[in-house]
N, CA and C of each residue as an Amber inpcrd file, in Angstrom:
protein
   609
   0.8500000  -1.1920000   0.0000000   0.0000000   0.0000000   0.0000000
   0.8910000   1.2500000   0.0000000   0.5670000   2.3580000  -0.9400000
   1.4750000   3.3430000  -1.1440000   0.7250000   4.4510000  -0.0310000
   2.3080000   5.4110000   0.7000000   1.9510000   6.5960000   1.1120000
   0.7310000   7.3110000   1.3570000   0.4560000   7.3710000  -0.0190000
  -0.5810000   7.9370000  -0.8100000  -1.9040000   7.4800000  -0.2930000
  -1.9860000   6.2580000  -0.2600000  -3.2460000   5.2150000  -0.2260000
  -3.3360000   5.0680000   1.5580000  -2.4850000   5.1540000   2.6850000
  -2.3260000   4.9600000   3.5760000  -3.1810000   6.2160000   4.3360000
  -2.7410000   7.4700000   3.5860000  -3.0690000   8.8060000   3.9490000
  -4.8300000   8.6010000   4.2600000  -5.1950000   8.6470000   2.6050000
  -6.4130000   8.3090000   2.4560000  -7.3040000   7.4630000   3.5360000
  -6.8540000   6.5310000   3.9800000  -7.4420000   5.4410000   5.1230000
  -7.3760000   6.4690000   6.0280000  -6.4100000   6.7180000   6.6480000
  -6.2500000   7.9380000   7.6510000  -7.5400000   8.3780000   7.8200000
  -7.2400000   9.0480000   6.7420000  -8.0720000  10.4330000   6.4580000
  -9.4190000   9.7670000   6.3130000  -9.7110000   8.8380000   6.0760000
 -11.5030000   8.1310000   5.9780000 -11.5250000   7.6790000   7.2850000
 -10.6740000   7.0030000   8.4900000 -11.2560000   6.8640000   9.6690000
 -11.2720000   7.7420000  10.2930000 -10.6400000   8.9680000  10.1650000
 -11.0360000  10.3170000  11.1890000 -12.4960000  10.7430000  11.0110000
 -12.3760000  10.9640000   9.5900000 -14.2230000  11.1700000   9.0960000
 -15.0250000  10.6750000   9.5180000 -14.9100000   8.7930000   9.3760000
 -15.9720000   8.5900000  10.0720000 -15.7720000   8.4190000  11.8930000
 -14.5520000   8.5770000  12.2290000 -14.8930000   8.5410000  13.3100000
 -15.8400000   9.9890000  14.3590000 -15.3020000  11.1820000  13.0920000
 -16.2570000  12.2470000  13.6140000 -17.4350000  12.6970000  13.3070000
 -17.9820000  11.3580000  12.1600000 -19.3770000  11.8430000  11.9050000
 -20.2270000  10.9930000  13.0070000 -19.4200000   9.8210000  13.4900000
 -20.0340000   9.3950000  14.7620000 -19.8620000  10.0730000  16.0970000
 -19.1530000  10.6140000  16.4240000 -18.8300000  11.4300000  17.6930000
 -19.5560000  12.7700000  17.4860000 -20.2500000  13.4280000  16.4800000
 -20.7800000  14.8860000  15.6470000 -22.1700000  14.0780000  16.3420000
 -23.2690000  12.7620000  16.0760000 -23.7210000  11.9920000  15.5270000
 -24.3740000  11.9070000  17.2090000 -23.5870000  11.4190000  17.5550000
 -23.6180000  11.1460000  19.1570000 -24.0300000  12.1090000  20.0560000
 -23.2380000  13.1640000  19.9310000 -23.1300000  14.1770000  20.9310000
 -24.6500000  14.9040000  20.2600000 -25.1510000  15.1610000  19.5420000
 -26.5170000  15.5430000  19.0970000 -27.4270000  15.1200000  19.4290000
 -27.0100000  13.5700000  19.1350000 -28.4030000  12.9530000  20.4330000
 -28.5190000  12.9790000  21.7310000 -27.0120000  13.2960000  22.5070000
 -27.2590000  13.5320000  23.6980000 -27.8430000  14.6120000  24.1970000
 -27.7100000  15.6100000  23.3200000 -27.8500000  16.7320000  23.7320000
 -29.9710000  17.1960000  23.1790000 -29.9800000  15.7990000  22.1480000
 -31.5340000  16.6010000  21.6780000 -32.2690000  15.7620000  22.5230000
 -31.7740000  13.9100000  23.1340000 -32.5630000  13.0740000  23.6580000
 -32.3420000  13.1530000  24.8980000 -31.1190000  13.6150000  25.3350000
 -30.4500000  13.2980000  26.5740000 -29.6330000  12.0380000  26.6720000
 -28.4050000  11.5650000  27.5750000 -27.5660000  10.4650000  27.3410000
 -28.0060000   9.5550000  27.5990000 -28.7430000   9.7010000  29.0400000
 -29.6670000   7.7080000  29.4410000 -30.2900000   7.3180000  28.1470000
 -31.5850000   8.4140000  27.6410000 -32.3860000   7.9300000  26.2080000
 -31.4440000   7.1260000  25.3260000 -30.4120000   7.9600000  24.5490000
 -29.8050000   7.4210000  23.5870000 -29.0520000   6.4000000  23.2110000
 -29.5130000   5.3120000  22.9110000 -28.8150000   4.0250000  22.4150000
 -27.5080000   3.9680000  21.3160000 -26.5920000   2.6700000  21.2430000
 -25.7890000   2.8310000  19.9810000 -26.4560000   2.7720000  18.7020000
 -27.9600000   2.0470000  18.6870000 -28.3130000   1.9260000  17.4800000
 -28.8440000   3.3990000  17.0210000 -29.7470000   4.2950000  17.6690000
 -29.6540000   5.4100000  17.4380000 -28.3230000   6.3260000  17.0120000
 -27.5210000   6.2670000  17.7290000 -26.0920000   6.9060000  17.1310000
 -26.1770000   6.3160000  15.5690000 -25.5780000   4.8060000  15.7700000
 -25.5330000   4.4880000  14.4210000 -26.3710000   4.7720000  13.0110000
 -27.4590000   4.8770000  13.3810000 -29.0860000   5.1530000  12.4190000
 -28.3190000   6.6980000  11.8050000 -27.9570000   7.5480000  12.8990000
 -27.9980000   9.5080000  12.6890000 -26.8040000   9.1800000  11.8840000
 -25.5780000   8.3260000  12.2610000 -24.4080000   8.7170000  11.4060000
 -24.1910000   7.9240000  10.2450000 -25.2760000   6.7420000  10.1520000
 -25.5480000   5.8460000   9.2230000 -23.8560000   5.0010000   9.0310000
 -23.8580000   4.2620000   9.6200000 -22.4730000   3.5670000   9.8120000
 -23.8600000   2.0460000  10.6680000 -22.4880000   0.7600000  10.1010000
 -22.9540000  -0.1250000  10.9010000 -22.4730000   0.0100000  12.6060000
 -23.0600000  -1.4510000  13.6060000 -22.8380000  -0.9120000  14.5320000
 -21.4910000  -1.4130000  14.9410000 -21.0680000  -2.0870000  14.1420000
 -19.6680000  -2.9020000  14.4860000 -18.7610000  -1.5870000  13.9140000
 -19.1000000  -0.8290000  13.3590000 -18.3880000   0.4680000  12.9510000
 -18.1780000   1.7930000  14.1200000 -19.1330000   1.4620000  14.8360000
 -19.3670000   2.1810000  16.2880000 -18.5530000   1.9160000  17.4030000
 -18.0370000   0.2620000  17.0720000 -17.4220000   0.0480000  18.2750000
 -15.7120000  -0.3190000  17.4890000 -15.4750000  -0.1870000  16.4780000
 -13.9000000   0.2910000  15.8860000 -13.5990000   1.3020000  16.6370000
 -14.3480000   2.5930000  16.9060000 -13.7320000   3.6190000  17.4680000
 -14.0330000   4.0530000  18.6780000 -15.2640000   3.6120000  19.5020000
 -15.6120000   3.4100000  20.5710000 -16.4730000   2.2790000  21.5110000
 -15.3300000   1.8940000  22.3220000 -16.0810000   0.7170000  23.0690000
 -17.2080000   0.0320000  24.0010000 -17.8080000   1.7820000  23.9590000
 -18.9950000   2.0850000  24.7280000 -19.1060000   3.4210000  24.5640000
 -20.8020000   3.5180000  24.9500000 -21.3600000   4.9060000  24.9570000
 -20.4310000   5.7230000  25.6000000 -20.1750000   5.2420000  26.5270000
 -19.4740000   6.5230000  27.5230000 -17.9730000   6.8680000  27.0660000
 -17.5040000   5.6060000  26.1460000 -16.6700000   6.5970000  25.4180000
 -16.2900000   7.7220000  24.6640000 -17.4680000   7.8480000  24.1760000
 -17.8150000   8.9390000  22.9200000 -17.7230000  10.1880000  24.4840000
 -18.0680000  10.3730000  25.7180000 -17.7900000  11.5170000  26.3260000
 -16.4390000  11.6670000  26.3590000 -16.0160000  10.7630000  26.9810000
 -14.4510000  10.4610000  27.1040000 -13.7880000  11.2470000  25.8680000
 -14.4040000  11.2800000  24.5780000 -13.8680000  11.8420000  23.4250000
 -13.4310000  13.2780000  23.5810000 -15.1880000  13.6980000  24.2180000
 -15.6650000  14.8040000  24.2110000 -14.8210000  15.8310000  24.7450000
 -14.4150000  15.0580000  26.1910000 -13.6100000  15.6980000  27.1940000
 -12.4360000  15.6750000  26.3300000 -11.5450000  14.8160000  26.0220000
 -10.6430000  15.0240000  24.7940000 -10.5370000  16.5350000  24.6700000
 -11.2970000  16.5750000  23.3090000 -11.5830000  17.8240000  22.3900000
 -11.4570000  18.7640000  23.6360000 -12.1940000  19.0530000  24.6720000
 -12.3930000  20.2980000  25.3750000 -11.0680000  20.6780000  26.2560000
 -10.3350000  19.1080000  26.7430000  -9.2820000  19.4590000  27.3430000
  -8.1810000  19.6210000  26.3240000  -8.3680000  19.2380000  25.1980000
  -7.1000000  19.6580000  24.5290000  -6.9930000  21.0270000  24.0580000
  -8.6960000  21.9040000  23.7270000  -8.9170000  23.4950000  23.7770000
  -8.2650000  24.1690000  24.9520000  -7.9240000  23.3560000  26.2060000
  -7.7320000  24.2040000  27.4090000  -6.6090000  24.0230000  27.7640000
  -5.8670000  23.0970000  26.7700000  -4.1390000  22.9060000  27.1320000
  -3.5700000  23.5190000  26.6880000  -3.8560000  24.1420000  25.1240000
  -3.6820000  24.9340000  24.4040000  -3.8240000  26.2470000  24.4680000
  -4.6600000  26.5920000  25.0510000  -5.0750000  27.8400000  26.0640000
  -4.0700000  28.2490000  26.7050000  -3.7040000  26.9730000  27.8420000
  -2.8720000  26.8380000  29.1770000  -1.3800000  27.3500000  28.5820000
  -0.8480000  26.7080000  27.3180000   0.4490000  26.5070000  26.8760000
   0.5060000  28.4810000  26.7630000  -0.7820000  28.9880000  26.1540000
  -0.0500000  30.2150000  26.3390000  -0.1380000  31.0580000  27.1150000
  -0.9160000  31.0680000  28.0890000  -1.2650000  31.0980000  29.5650000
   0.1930000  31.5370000  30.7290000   0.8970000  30.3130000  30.0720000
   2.1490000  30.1550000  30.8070000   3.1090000  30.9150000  30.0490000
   3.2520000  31.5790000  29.1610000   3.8420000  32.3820000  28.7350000
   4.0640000  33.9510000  28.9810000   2.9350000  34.0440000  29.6040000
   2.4810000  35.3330000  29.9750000   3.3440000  35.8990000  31.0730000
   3.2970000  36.8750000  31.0640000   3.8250000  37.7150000  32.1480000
   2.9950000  38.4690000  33.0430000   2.8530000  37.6240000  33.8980000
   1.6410000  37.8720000  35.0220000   1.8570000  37.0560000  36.2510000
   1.3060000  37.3080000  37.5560000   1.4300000  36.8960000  38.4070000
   1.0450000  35.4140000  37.9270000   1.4570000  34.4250000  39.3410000
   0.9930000  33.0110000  38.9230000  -0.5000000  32.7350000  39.3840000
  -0.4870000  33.3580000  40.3400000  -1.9940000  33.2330000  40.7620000
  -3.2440000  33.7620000  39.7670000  -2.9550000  34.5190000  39.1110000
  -3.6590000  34.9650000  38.1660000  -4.4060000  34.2180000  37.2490000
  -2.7630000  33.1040000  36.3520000  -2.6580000  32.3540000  35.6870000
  -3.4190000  31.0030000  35.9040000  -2.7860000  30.6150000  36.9740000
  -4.0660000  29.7760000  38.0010000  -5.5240000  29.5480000  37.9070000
  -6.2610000  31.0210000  38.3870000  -7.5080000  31.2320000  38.0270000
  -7.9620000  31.3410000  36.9400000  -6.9900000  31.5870000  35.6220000
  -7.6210000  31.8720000  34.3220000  -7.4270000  30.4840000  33.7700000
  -6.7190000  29.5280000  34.4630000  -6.5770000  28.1680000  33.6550000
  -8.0650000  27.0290000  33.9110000  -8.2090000  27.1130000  35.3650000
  -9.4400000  26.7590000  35.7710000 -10.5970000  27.4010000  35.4360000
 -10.5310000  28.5390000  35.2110000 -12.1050000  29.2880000  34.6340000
 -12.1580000  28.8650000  33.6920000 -10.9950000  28.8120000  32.3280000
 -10.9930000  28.2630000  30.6910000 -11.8330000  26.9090000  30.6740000
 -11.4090000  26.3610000  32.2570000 -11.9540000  24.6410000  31.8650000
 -13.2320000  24.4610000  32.2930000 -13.6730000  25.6180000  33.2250000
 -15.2780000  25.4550000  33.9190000 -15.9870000  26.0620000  32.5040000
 -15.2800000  26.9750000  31.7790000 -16.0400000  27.2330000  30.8950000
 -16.2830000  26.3470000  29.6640000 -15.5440000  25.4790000  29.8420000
 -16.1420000  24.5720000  28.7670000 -17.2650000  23.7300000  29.7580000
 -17.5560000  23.2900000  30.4360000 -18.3210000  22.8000000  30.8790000
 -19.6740000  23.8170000  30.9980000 -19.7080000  24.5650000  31.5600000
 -20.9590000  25.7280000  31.3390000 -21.1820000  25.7190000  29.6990000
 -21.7380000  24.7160000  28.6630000 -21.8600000  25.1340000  27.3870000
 -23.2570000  23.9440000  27.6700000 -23.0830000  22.8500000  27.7440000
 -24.2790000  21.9770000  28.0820000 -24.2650000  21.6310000  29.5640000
 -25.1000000  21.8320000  30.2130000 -24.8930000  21.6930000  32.5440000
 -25.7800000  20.0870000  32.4080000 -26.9410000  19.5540000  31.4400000
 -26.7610000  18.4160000  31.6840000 -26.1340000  17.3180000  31.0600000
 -25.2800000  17.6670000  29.9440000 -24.4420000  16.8690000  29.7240000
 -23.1460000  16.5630000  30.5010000 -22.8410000  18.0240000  30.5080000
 -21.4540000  17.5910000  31.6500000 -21.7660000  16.9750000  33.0980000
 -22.7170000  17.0060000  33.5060000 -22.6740000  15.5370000  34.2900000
 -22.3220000  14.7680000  34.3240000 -22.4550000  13.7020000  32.9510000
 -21.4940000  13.0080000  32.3810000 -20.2970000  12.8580000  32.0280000
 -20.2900000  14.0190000  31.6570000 -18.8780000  14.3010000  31.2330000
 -17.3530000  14.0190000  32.5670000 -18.3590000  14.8360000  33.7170000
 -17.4700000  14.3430000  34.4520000 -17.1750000  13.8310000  35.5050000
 -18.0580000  12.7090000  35.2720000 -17.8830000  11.3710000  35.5650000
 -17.0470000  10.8370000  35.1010000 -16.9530000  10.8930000  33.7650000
 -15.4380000  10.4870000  32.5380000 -14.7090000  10.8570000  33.2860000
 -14.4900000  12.0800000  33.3330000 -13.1730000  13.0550000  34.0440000
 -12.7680000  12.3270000  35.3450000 -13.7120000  12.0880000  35.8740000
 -13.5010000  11.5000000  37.0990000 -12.5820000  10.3440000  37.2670000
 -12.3330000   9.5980000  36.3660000 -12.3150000   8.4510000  36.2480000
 -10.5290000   8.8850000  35.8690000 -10.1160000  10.0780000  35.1620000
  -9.1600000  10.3210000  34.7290000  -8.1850000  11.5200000  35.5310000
  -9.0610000  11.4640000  36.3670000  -8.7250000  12.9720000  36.7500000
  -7.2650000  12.7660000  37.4310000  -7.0220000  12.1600000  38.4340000
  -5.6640000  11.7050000  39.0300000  -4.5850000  10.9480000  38.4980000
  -5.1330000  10.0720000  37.4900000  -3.9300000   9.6390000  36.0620000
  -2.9550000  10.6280000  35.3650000  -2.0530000  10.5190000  35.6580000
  -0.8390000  11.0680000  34.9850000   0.0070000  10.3120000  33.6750000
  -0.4100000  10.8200000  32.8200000   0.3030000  10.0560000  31.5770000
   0.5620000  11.1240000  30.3370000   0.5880000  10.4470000  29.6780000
   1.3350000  11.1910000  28.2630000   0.3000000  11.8180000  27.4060000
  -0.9600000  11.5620000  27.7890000  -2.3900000  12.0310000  27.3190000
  -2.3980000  13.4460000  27.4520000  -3.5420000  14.2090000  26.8140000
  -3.6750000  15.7050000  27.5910000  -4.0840000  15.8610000  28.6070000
  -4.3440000  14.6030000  29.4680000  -4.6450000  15.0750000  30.8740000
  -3.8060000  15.1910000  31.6580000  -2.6960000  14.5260000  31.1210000
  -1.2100000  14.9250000  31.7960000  -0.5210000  15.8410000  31.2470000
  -0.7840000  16.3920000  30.1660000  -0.4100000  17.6400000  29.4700000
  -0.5450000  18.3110000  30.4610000  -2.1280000  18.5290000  30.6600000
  -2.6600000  19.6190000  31.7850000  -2.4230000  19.6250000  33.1480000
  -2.0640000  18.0970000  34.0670000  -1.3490000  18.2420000  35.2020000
  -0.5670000  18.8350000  35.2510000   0.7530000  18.9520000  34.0070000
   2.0760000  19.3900000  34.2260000   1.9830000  20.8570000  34.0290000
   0.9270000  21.1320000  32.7820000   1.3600000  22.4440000  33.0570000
   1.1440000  23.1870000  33.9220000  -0.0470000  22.5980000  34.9890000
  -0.8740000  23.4110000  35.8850000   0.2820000  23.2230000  37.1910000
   1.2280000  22.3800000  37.3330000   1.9340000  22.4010000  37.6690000
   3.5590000  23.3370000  37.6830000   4.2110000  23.4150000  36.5420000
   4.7950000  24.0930000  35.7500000   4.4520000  26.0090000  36.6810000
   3.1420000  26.1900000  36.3940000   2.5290000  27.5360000  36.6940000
   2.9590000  27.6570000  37.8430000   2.7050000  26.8300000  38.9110000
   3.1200000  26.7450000  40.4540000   4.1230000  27.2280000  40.5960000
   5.2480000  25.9460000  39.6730000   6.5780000  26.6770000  40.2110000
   7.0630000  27.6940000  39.4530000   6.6940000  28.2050000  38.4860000
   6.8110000  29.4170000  38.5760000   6.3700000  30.7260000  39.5770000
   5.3010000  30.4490000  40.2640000   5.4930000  31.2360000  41.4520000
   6.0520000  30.7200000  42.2980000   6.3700000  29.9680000  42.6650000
   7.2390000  29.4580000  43.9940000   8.9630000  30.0110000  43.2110000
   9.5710000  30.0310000  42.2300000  10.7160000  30.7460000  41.9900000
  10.4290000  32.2140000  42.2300000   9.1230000  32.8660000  41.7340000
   9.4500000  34.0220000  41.9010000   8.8820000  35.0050000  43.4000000
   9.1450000  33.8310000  44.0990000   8.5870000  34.7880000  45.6640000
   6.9910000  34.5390000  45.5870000   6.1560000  34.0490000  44.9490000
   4.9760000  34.4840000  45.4380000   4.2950000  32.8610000  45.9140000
   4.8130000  31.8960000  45.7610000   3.7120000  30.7980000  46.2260000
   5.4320000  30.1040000  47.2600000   4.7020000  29.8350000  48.4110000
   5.1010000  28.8590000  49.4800000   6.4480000  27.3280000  48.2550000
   7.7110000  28.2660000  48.9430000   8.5990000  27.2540000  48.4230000
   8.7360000  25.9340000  49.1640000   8.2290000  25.7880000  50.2010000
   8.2170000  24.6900000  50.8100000   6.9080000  23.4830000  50.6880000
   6.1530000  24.2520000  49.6460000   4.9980000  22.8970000  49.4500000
   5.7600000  22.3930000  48.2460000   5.0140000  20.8550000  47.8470000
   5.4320000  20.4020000  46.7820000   4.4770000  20.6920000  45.3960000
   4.7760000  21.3430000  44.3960000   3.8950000  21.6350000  43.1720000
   3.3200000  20.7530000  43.1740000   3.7230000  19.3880000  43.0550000
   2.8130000  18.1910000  42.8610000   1.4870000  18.6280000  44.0230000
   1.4970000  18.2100000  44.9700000   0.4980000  17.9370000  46.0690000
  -0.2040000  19.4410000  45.9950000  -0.0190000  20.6960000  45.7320000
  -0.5160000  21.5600000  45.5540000  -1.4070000  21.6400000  43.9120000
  -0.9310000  21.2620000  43.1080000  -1.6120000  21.4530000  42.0090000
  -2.9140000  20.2440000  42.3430000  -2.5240000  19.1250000  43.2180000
  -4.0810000  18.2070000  43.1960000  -4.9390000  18.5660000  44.1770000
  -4.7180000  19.9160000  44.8150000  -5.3660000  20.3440000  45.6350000
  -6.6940000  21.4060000  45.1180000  -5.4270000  21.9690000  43.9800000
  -6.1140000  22.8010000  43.3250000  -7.3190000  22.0590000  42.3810000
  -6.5830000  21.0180000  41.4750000  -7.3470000  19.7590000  41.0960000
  -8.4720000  19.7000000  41.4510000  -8.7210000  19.2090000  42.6950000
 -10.0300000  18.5350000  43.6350000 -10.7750000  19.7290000  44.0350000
 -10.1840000  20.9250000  44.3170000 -10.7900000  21.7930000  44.2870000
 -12.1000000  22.3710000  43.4540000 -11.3830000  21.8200000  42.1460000
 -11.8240000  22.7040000  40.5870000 -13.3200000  21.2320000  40.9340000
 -13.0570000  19.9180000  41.1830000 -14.0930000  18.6000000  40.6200000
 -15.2060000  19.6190000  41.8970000 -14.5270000  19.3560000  42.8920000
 -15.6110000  19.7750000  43.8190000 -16.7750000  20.6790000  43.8830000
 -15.9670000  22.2710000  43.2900000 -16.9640000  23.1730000  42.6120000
 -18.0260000  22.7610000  41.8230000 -17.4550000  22.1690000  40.6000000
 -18.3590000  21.5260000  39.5060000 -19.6150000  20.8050000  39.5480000
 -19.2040000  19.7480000  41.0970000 -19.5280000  18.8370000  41.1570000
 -21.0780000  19.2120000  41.7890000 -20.3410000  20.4020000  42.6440000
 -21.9390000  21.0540000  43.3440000 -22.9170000  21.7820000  42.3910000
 -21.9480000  22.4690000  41.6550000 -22.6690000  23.0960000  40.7720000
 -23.7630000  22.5230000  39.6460000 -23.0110000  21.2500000  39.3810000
 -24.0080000  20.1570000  38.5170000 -24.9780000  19.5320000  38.9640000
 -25.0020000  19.2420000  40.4870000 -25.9260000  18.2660000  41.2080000
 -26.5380000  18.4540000  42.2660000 -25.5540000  20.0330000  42.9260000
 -26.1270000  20.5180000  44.6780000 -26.9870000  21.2940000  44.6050000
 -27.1170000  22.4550000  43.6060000 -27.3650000  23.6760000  43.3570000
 -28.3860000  23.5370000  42.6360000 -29.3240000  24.6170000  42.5630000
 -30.4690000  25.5400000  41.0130000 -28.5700000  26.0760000  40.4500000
 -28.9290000  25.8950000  38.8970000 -27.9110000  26.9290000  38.7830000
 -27.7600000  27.9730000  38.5670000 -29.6280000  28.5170000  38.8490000
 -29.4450000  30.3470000  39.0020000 -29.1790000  30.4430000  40.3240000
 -29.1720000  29.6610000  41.2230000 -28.2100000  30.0390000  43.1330000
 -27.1670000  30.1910000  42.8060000 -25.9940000  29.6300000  41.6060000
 -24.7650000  29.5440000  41.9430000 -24.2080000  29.7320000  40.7920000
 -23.3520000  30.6980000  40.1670000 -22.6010000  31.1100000  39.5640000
 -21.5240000  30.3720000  39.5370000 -20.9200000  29.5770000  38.2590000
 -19.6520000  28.4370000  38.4780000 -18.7640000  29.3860000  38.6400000
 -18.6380000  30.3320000  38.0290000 -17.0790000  30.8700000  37.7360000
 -16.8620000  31.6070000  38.7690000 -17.4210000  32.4780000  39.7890000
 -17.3100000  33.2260000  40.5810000 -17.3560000  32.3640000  41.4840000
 -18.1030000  30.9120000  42.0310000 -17.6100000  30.0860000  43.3340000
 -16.2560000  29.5300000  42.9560000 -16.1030000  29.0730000  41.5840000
 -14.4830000  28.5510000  41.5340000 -13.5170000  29.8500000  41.9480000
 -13.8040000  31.1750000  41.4580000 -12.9170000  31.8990000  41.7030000
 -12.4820000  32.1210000  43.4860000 -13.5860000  32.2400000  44.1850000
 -14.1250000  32.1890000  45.6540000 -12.9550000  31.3970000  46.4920000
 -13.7340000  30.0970000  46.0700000 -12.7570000  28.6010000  46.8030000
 -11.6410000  28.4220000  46.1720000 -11.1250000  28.2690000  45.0210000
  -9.9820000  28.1180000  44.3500000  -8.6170000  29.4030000  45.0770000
  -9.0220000  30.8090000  45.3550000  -8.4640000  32.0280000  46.0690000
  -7.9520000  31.8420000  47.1480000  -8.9510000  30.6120000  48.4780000
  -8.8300000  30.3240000  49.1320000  -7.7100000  29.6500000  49.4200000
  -8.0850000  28.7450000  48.3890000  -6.4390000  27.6430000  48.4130000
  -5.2700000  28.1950000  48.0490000  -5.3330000  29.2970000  47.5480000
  -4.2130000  30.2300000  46.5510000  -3.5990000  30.8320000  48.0010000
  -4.5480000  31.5420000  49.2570000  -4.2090000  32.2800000  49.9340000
  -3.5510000  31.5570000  50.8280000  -3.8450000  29.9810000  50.7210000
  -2.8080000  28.9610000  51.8360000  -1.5480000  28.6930000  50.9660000
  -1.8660000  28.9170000  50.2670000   0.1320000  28.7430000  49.2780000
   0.6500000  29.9960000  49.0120000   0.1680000  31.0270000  49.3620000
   1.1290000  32.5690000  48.9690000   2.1350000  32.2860000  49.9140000
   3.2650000  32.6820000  49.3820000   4.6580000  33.0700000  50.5210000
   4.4520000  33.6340000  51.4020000   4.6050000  33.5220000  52.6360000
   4.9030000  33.9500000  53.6440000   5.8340000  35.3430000  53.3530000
   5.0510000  36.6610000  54.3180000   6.2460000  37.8080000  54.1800000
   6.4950000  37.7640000  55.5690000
């Protein structure tokens, strides 16, 4: 098989793998996720169903995707985030707001969604979810070099603080709350500050 011909395959399983994931996420969002079956997916993207499970091994993969796509918008974000010349704490709050704001786009889908997350959230690997540990990490010690965050915590154990912080917000916000009581971005900013104000340096 030439170059040429290899590309092409490529390029036909991305397609269909995103006219099923396009396919999917429509029905979740017009039926809701419990409603929607694989054969429904399959019917909207017109693919068999053994074609459904080449690229995903279950429904709940196709979120797993989802989160994908949104965390790789927010790593990308992050990468220039960290470039900036700004306090770290700043950086901090604008990395976690980027990611609540993808979630504020559908409030009952991301329910689901992160549940996925959940499942990934403390895994460290070569994925973008470890993209995003490190860099959210990375940010830390950049304030801890420049005088402003506590040189004596460890970035690690501080960034999963911040971590659990960010699920916790969400978590109320998706399931505790009306979400006209509670504003995501302004309680993450709230509690997330909090934790910021136990890692500032000591003067």
């Amino acid at each position: 098989m030439t170059e040429l011909e290899l590309t092409r395959r490529e390029r036909k399983k991305e397609e269909t793998k995103e006219r099923i994931f396009k396919a999917a996420v429509k029905l979740f969002r017009d039926k809701g996720f419990e409603a929607t079956t694989i054969d429904d997916i399959t019917e909207r993207a017109d693919v068999a169903k053994g074609t459904f499970f080449n690229y995903f091994p279950r429904k709940e993969a196709v979120l797993g995707y989802l989160l994908e796509v949104k965390m790789t918008d927010a790593v990308d974000n992050a990468e220039a985030t960290l470039a900036e010349r700004r306090p770290a704490r700043d950086k901090l709050l604008a990395l976690f707001a980027d990611v609540g704001a993808g979630f504020e786009e559908d409030r009952e889908l991301s329910w689901y969604i992160l549940m996925e997350s959940m499942q990934r959230a403390f895994i460290v690997s070569d994925d973008v979810h470890g993209r995003w540990h490190d860099l959210t990490n990375r940010v830390i010690q950049q304030g801890q070099a420049a005088g402003e965050l506590r040189a004596n915590v460890d970035p690690s154990r501080a960034e999963r603080v911040l971590h659990s912080t960010f699920l916790g917000v969400l978590f109320m916000w998706l399931k505790c709350c009306d979400a006209a009581a509670m504003d995501l971005q302004t309680e993450l900013t709230e509690r997330l500050t909090l934790v910021l104000d136990g890692l500032a340096a000591r003067t």
